[in-house]
VOBA-1610 file (N, C-alpha, C; in pm, whole numbers, padded with zeros to 5 digits, always signed):
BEGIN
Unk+00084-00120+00000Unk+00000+00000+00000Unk+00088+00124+00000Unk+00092+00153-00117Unk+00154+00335-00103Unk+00072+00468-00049Unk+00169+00548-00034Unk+00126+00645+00022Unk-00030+00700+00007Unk-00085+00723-00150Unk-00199+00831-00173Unk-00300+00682-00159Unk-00273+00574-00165Unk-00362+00449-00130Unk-00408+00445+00015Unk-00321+00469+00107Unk-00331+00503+00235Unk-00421+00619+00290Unk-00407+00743+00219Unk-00477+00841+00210Unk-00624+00842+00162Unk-00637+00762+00046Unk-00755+00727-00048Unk-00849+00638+00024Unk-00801+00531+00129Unk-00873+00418+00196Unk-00884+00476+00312Unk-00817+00581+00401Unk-00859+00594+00546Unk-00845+00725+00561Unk-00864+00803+00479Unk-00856+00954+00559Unk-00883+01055+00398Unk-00970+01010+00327Unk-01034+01063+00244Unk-01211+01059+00247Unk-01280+01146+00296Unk-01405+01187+00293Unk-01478+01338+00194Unk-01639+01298+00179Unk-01621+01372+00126Unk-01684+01560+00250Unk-01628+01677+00204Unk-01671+01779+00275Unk-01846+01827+00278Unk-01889+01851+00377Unk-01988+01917+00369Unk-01994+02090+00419Unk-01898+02111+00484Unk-01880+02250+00526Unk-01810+02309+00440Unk-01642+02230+00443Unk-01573+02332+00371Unk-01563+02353+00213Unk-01532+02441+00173Unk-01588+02514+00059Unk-01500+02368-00016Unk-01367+02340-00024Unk-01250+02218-00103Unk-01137+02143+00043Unk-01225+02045+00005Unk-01130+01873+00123Unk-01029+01834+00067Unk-01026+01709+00115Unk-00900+01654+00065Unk-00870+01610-00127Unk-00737+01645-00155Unk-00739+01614-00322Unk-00690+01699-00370Unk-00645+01853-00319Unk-00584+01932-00378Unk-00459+02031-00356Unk-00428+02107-00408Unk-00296+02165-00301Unk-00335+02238-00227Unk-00432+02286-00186Unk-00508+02340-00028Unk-00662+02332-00078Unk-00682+02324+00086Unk-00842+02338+00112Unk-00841+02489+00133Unk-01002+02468+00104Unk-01081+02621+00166Unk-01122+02593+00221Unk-01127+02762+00329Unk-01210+02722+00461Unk-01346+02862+00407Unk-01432+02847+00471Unk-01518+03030+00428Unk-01631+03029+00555Unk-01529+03084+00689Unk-01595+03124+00772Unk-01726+03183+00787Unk-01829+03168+00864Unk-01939+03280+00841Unk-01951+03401+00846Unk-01992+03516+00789Unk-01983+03615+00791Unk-01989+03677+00949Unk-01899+03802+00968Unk-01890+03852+01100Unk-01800+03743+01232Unk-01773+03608+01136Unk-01672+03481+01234Unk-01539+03494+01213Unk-01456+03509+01280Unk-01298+03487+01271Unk-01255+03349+01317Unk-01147+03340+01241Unk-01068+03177+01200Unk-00985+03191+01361Unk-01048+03038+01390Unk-00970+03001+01514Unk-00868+02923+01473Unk-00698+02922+01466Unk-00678+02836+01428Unk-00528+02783+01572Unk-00514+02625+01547Unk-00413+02606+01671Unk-00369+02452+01593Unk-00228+02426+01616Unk-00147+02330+01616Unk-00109+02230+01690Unk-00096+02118+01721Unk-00018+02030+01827Unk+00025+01901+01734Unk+00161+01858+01804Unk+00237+01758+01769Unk+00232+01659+01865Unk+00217+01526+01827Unk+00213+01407+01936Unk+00349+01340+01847Unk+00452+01272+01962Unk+00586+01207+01882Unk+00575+01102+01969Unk+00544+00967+01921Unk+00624+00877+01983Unk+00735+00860+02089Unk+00700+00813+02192Unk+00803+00805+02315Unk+00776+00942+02400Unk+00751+01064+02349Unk+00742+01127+02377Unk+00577+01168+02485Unk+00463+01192+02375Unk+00368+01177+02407Unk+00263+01096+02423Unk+00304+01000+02348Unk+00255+00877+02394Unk+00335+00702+02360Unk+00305+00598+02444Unk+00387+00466+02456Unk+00369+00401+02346Unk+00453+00396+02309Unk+00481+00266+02150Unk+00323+00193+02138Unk+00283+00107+02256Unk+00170-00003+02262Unk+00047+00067+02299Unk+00046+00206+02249Unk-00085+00250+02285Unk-00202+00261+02181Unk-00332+00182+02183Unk-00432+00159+02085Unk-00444+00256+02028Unk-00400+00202+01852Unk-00409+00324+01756Unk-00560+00433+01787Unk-00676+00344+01783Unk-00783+00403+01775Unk-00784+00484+01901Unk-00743+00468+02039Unk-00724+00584+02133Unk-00618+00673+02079Unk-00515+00687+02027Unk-00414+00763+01970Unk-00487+00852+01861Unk-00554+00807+01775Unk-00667+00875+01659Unk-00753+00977+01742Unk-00795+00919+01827Unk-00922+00983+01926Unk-00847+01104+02002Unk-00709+01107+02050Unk-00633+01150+02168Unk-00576+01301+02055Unk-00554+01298+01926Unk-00464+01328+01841Unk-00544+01501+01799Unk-00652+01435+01767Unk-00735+01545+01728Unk-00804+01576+01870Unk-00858+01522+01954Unk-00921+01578+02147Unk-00777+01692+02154Unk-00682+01702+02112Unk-00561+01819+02212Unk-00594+01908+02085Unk-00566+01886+02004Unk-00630+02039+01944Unk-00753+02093+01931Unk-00884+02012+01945Unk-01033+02027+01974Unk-01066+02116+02129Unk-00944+02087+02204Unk-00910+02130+02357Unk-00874+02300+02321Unk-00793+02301+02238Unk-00764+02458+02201Unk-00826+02564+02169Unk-00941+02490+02087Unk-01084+02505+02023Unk-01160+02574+02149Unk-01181+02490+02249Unk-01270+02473+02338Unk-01166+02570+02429Unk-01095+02586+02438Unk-01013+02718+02529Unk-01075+02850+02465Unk-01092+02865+02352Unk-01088+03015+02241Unk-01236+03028+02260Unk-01304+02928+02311Unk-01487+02948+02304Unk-01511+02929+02126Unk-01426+02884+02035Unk-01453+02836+01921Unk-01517+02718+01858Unk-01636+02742+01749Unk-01696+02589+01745Unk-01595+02571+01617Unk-01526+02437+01622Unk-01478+02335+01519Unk-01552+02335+01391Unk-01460+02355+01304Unk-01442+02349+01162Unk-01385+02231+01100Unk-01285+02250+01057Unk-01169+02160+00987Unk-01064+02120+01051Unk-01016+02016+01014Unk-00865+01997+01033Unk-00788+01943+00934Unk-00656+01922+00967Unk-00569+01902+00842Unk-00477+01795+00933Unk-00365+01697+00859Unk-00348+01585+00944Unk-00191+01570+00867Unk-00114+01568+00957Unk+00009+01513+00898Unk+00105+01395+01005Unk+00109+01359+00881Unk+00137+01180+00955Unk+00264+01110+00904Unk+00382+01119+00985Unk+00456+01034+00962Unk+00464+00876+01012Unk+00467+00761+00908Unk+00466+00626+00974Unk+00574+00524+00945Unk+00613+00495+01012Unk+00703+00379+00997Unk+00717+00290+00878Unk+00584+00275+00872Unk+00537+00178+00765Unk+00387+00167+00704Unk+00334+00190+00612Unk+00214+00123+00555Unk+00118+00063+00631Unk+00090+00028+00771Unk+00050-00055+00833Unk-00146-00075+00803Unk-00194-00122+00719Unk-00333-00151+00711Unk-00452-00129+00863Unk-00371-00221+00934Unk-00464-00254+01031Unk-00463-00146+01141Unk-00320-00070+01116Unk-00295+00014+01219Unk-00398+00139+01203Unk-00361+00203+01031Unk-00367+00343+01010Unk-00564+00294+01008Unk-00639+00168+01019Unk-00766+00170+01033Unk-00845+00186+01123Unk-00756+00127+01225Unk-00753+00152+01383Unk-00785+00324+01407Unk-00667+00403+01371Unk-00635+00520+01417Unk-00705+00609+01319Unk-00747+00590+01236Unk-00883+00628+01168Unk-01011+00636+01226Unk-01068+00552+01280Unk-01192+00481+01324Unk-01179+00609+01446Unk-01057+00601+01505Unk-01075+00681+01651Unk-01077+00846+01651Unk-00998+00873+01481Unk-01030+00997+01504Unk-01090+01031+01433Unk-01180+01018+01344Unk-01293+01015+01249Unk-01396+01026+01299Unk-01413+00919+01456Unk-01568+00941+01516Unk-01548+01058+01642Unk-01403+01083+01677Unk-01455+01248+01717Unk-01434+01325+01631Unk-01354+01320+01510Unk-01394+01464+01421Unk-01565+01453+01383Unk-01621+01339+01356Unk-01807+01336+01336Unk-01878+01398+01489Unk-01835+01330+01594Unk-01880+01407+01760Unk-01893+01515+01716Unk-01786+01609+01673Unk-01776+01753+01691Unk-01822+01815+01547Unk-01874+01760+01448Unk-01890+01819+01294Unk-01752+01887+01257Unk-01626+01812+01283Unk-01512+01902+01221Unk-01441+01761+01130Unk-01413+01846+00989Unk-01396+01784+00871Unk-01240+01764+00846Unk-01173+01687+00827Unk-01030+01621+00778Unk-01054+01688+00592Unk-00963+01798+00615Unk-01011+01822+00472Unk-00804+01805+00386Unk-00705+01799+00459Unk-00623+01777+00363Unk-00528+01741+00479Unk-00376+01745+00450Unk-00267+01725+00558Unk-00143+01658+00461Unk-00039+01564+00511Unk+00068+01495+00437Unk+00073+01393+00527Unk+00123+01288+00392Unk+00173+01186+00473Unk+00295+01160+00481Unk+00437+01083+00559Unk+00543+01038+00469Unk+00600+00902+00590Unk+00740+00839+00518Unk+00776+00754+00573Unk+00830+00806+00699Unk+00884+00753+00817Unk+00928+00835+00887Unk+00904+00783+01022Unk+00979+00784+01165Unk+00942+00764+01295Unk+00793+00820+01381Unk+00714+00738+01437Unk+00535+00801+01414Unk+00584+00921+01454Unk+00514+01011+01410Unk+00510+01151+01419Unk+00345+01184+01412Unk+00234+01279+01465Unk+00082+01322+01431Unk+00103+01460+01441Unk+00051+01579+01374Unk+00052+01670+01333Unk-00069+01704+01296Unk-00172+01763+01426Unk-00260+01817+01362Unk-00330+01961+01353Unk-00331+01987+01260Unk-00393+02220+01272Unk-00579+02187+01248Unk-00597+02239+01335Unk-00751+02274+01374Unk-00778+02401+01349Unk-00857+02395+01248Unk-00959+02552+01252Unk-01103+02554+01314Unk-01138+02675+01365Unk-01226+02707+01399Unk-01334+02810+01383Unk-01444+02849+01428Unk-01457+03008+01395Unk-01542+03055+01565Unk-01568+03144+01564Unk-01595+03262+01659Unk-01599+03391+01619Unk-01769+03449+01698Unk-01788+03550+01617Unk-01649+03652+01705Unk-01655+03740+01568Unk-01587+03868+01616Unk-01531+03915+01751Unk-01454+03921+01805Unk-01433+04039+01948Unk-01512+03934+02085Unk-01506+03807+02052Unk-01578+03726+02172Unk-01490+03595+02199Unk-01406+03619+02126Unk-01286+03470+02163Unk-01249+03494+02333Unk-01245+03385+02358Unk-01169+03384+02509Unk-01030+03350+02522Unk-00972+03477+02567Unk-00822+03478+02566Unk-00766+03441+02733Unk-00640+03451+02709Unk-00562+03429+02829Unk-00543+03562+02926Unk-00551+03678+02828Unk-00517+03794+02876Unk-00621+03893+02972Unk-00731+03839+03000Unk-00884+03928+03061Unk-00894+03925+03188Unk-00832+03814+03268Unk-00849+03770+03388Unk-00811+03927+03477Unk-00893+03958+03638Unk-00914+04069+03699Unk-00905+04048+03819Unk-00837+04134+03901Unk-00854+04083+04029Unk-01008+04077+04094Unk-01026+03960+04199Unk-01152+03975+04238Unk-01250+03827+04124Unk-01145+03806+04049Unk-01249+03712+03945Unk-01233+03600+04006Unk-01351+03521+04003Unk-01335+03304+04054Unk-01255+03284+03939Unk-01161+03157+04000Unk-01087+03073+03912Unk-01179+02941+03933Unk-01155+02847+03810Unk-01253+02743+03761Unk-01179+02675+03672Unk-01198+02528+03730Unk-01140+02395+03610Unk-01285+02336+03620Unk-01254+02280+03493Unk-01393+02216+03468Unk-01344+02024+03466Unk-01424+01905+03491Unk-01389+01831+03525Unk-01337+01819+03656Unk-01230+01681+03610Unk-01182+01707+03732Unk-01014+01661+03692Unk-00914+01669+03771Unk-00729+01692+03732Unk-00682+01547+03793Unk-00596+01515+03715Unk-00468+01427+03824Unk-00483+01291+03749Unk-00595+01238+03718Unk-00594+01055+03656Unk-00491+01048+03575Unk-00484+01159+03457Unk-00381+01082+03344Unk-00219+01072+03400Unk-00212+01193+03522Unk-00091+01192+03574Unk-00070+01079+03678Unk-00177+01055+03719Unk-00191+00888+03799Unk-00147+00750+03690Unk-00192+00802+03611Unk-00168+00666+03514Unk-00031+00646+03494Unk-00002+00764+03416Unk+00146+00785+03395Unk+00238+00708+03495Unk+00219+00753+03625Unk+00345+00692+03720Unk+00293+00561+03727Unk+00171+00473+03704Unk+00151+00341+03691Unk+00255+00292+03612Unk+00229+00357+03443Unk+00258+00299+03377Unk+00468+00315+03369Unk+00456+00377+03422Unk+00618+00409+03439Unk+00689+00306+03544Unk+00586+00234+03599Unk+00628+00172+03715Unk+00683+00244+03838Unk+00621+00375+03878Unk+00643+00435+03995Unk+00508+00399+04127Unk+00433+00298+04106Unk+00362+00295+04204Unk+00244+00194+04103Unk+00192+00108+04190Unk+00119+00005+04193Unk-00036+00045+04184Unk-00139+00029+04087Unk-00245+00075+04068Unk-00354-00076+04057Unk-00449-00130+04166Unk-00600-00184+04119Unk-00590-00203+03993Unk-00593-00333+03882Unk-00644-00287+03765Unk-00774-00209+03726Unk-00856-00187+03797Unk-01010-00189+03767Unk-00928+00021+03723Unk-00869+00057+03871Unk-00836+00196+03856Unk-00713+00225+03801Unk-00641+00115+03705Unk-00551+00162+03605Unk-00577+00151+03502Unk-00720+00106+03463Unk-00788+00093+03318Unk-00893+00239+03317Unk-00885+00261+03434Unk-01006+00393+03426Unk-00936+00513+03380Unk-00795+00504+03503Unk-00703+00619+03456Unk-00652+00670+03330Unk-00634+00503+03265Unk-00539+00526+03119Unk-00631+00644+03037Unk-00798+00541+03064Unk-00847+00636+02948Unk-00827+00775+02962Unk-00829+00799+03080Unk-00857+00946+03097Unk-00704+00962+03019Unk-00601+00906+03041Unk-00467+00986+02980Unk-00459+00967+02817Unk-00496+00895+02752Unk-00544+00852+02653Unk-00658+00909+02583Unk-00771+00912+02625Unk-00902+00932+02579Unk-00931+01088+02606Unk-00850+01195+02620Unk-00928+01307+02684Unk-01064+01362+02605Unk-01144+01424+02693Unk-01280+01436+02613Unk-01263+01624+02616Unk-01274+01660+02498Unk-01236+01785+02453Unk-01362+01894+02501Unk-01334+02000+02604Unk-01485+02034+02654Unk-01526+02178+02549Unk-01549+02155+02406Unk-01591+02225+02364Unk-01701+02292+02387Unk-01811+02225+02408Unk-01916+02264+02458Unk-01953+02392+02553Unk-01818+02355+02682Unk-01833+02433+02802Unk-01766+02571+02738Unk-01665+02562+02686Unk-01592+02676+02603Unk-01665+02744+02536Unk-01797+02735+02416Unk-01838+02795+02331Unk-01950+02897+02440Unk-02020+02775+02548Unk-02116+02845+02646Unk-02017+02973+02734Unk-01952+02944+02768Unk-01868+03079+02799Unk-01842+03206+02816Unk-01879+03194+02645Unk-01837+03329+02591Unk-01904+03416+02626Unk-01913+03554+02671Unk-01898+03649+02719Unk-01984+03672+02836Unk-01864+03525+02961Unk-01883+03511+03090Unk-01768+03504+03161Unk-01710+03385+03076Unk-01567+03430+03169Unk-01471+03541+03054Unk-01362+03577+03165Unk-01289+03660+03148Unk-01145+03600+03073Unk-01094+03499+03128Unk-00989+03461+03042Unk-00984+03298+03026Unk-00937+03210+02962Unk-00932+03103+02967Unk-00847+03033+02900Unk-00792+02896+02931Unk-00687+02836+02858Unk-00750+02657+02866Unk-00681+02621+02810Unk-00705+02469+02814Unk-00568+02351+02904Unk-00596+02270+03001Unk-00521+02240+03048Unk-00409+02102+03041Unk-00292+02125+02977Unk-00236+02047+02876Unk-00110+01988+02994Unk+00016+02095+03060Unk+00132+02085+03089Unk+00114+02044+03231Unk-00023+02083+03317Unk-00036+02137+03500Unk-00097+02220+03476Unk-00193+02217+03645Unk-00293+02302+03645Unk-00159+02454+03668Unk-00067+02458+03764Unk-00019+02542+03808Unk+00040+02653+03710Unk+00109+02498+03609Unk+00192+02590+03518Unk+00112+02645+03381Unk-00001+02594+03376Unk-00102+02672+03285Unk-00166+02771+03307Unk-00210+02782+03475Unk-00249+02915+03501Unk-00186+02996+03512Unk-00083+02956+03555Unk+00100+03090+03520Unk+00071+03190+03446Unk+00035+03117+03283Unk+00019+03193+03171Unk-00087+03277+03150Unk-00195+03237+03213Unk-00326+03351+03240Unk-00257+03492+03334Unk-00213+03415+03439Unk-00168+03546+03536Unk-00042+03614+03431Unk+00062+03564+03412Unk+00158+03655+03302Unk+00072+03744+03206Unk+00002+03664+03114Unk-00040+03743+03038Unk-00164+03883+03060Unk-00251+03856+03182Unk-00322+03875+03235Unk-00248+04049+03347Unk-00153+04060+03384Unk-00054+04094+03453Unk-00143+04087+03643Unk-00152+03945+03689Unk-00220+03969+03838Unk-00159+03788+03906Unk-00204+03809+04021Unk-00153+03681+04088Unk-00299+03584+04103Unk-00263+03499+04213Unk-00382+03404+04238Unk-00320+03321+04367Unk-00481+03286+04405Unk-00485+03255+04558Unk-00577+03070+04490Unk-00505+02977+04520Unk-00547+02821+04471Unk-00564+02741+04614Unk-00668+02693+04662Unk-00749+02581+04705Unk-00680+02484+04685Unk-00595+02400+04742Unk-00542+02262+04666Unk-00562+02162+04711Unk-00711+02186+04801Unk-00770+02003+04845Unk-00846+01991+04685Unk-00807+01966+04593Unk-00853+01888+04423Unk-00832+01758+04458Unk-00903+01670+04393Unk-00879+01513+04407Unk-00993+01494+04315Unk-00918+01400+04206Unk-01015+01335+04143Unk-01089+01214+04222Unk-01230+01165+04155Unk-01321+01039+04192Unk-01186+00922+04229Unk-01103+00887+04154Unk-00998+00834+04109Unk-00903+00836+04209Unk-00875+00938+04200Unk-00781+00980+04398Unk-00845+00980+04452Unk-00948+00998+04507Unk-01004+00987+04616Unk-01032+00888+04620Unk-01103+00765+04571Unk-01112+00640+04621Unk-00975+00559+04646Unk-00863+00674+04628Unk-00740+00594+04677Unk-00708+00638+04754Unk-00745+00549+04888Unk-00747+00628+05026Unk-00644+00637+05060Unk-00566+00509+05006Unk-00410+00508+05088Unk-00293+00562+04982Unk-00353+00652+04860Unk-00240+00756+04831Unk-00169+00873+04918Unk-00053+00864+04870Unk+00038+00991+04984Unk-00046+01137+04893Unk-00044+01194+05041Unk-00099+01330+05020Unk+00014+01453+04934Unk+00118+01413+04922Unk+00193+01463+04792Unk+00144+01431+04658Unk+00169+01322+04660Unk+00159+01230+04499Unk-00011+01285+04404Unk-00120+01305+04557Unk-00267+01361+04498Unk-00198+01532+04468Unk-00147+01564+04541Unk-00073+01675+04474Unk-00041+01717+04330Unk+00050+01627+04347Unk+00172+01691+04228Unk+00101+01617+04130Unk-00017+01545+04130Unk-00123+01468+04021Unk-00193+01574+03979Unk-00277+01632+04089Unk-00430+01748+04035Unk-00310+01900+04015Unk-00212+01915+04079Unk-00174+02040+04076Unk-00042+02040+03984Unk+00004+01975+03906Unk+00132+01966+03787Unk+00108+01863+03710Unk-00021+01771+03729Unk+00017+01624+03618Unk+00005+01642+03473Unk-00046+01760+03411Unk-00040+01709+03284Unk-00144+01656+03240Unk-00163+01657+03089Unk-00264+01573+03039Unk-00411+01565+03011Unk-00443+01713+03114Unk-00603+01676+03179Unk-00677+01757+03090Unk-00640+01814+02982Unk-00698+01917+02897Unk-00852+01917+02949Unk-00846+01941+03061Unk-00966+02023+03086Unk-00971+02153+03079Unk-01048+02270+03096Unk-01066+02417+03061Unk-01000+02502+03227Unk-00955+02543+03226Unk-00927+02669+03321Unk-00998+02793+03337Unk-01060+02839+03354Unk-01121+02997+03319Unk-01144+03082+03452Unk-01128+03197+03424Unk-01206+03322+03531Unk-01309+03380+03483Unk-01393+03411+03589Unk-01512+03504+03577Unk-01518+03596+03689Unk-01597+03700+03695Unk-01634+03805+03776Unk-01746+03735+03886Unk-01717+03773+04031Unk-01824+03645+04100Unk-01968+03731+04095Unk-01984+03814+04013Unk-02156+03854+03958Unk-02173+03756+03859Unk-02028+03694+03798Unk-02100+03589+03728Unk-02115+03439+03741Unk-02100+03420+03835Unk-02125+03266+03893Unk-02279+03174+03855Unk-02381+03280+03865Unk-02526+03185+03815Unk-02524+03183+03684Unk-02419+03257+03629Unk-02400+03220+03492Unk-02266+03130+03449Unk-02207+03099+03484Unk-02104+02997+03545Unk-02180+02863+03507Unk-02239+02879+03614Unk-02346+02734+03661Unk-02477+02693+03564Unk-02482+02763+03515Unk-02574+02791+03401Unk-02520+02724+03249Unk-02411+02777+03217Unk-02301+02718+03142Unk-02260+02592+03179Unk-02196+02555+03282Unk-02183+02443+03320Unk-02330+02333+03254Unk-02394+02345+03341Unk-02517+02220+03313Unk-02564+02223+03165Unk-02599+02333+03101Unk-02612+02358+02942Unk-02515+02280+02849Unk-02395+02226+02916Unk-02243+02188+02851Unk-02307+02086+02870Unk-02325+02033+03017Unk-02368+01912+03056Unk-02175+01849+03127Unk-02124+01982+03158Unk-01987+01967+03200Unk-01949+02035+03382Unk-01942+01957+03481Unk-01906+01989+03592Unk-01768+02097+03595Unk-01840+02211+03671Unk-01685+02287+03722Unk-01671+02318+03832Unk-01576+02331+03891Unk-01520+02347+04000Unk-01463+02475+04052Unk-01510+02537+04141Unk-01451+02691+04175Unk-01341+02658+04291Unk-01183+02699+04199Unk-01071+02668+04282Unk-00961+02770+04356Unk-01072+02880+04378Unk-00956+03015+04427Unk-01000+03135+04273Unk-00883+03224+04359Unk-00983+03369+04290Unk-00843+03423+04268Unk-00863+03536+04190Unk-00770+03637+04117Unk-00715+03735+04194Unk-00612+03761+04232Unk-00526+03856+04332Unk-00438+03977+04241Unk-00467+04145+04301Unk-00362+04248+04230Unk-00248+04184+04230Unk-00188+04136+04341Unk-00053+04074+04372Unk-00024+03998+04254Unk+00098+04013+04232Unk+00194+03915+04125Unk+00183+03804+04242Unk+00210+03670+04181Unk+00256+03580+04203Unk+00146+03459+04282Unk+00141+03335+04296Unk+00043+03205+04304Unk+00069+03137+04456Unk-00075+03199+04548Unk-00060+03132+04640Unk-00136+02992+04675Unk-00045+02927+04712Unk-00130+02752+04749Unk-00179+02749+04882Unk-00294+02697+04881Unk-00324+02675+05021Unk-00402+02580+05075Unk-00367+02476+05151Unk-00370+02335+05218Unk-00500+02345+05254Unk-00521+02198+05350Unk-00638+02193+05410Unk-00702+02235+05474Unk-00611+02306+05604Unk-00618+02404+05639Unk-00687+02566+05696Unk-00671+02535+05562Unk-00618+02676+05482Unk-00487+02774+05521Unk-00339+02669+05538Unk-00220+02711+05597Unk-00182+02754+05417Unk-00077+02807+05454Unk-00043+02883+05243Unk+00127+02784+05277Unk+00118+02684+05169Unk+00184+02567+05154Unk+00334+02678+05023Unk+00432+02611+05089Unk+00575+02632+04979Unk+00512+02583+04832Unk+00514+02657+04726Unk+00536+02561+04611Unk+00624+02498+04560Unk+00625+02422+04558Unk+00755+02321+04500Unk+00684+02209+04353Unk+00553+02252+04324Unk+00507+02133+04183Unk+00553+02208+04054Unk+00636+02131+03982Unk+00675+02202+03823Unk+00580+02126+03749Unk+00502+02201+03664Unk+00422+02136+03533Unk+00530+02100+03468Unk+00460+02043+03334Unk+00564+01987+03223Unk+00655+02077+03128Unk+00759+02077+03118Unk+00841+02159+03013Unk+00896+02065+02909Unk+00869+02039+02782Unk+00958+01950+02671Unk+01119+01959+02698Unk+01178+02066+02716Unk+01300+02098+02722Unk+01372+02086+02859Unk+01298+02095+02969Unk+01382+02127+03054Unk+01297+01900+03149Unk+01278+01844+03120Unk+01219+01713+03145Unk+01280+01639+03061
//
């Protein structure tokens, strides 16, 4: 099976939105009038972001959910995407697998595979997501105010639980190392809660590296500090009674992975918060509030204000 055979059997459909799909030297996109193009990138590499033996069809599903997550940060509804794929090899059974998984969330979300590349090469996934959003209503990183609730939606820490399973740093129940994977594997992209949003909260990001080190970037860009709640525990941690009270830590507050939504709002807007929430049909969580002060205070059970010592993820410096 060569290359455009590969292309022709698993990742050729035909478009209903965009104006030209796959088959040519670019697609069109033709936003709706008064909508601006959301658009965002992410790379998944082998070894890197995910384990050699991990089910193509969760890898398909996982590939396009981190940029659908970006989507759902911007309050943008999904459009298109474009797909570039380096593979080892030709593999039939594989590239059908990893089709199947991301085909039925690009259908979940009505967003169309309209072109991309393929080539030989160590796995490599490469995918650019467009979006649209009307005019002057995207949700940025930069809005957040002192005085605003901070809010994750879901809940943090499983995929970073899994992780040290699967690393062999600690011994997991199978029943709760099959639950975890999915979550590290399977993330479910909260577009929904993102699009309801819009012009409620004030700033928002999607949560990819740590909760800590993602909200960093709201407060940088934002120029204010923050005051964080850090009894978080997922269903998942918490039925693990006999986890160390670090490890639920450095899980909900640096693990990575959880691309759930982050956002602030003004607390006049909380019944609209909650309102959003159930309309999504997506649980959030109010985890601490927005401070003039530069800089991120933690605070225990307590409520004693704990040293930080959790680093989110850095590619370069890990």
């Amino acid at each position: 099976m060569g290359e455009f055979e590969l292309i022709r059997r698993f990742f050729t459909r035909p478009v209903r939105r965009a104006a030209l799909g796959v088959g040519d030297d670019c697609a069109l996109l033709a936003p709706a009038p008064g909508m601006q193009l959301a658009v965002s990138s992410d790379m998944l590499v082998e070894g890197r972001h995910f384990f050699a033996d991990v089910d193509p069809k969760r890898l398909g599903h996982k590939a396009l959910a981190v940029n659908l997550s970006d989507l759902a940060a911007c309050g943008a509804r999904p459009l298109a995407f474009t797909l570039a794929l380096s593979l080892p090899r030709a593999d039939a059974a594989w590239a059908g697998a990893f089709a199947q998984g991301l085909l039925a969330l690009a259908d979940a979300h009505q967003c169309e595979l309209v072109g991309g590349d393929t080539t030989q090469g160590p796995l490599n996934i490469c995918i650019t997501v467009f979006g649209e959003v009307p005019a002057g209503q995207a949700l940025l990183r930069s809005g957040a105010r002192a005085g605003d609730d901070i809010y994750v939606s879901g809940s943090l820490g499983d995929a970073r639980l899994a992780l040290e399973a699967l690393q062999g740093k600690l011994q997991l129940p199978p029943a709760t190392l099959a639950a975890a994977r999915l979550r590290l594997e399977m993330p479910q992209p909260r577009v929904a809660l993102g699009q309801a949003l819009r012009g409620i909260a004030s700033s928002a990001l999607d949560l990819s590296d740590g909760l800590l080190g993602d909200l960093g970037h709201i407060l940088a860009q934002s120029g204010v500090g923050a005051c964080i709640d850090t009894r978080l525990s997922s269903p998942l941690l918490a039925a693990g009674g006999d986890f160390d009270s670090e490890l639920v830590r450095q899980c909900t507050l640096a693990g990575g992975d959880d691309y759930e939504l982050c956002f602030t709002a003004a607390p006049e807007r909380r019944g609209q918060v909650a309102a959003a929430a159930h309309a999504s049909g997506t649980p959030v969580t109010h985890i601490g509030s927005v401070q003039a002060q530069a800089g991120l205070r933690l605070l225990g059970s307590e409520g004693q204000e704990l040293v930080q010592r959790y680093a989110s993820f850095d590619h370069f410096s890990t």
